[in-house]
C-alpha positions as CSV (number, residue, x, y, z in Angstrom):
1,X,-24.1,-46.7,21.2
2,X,-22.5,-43.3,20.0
3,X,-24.8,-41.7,17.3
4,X,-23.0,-39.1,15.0
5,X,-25.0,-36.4,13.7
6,X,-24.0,-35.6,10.2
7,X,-23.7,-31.7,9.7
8,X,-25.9,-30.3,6.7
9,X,-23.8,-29.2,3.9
10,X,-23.6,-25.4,3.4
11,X,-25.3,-24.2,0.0
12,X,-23.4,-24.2,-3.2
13,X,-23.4,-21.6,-5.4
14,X,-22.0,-22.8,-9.1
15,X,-20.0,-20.3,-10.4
16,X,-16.9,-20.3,-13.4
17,X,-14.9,-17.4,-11.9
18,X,-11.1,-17.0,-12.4
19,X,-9.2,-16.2,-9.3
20,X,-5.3,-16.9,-7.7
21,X,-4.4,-19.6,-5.9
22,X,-0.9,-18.7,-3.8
23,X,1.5,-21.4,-2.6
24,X,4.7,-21.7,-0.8
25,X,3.6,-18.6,1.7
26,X,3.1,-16.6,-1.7
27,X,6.2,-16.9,-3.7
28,X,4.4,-18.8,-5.9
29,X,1.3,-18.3,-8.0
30,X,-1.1,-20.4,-9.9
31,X,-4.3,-19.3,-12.0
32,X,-7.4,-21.3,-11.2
33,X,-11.4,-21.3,-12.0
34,X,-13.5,-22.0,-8.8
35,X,-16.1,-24.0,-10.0
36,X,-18.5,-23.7,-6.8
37,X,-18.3,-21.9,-3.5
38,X,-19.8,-21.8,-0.6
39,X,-19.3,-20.0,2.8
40,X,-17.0,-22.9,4.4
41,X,-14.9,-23.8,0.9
42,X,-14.5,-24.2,-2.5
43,X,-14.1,-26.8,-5.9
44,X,-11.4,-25.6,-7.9
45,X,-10.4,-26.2,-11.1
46,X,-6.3,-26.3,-11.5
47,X,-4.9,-24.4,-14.7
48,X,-1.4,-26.3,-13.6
49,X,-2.0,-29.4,-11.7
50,X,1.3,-30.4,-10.4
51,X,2.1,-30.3,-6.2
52,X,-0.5,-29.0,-4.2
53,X,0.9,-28.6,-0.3
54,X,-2.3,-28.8,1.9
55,X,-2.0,-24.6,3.3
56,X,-2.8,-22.7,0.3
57,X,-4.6,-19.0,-0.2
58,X,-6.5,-18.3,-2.6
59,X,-7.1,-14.6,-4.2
60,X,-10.7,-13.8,-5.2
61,X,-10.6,-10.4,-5.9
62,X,-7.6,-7.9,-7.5
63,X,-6.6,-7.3,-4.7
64,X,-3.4,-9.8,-3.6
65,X,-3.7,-8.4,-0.1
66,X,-6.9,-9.6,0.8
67,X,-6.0,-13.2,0.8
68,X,-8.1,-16.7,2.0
69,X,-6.2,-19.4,3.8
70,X,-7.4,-22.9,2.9
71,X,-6.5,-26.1,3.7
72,X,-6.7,-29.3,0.9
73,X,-9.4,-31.6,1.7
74,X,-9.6,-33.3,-1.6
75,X,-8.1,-34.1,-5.1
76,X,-8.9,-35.4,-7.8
77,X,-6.9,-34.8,-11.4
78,X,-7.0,-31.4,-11.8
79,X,-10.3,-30.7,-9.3
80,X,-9.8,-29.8,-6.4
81,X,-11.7,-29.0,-2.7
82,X,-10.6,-26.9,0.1
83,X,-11.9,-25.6,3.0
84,X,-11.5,-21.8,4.1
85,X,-9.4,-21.4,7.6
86,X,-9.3,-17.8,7.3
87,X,-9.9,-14.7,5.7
88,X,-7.5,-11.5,6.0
């Protein structure tokens, strides 16, 4: 019998902060609140919830340049959770 160990979740820090979300490798833009963070992701709120694709970046700061890949691990209306891939 296989036992699976279930990984603790990383600590959530609640937060309303207004950030970027960037789709279609940037050409496109969406505001969005994040509505908790923590080191390995994020629940975001969508200002505009219409097609998500699954790679997305998301801007944090003012700087456009400085850019977090994430990947769509849930939805739900206009809620959504990702998962950071990478930070550049």
């Amino acid at each position: 019998m296989v036992v699976f160990k279930k990984e603790a979740r990383k600590p959530r820090h609640s937060m309303r902060y207004h950030a970027w979300m960037l789709l279609d490798g940037g050409f496109a833009k969406r505001h969005c609140t994040i509505l908790d963070l923590s080191s390995t992701g994020a629940r975001i709120k969508l200002t505009d919830s219409g097609s998500i694709t699954s790679d997305l970046s998301l801007v944090l700061t003012g700087d456009v340049r400085k850019v977090t890949r994430c990947r769509l691990v849930w939805r739900k209306e206009s809620v959504i959770g990702v998962e950071f891939i990478e930070r550049t």
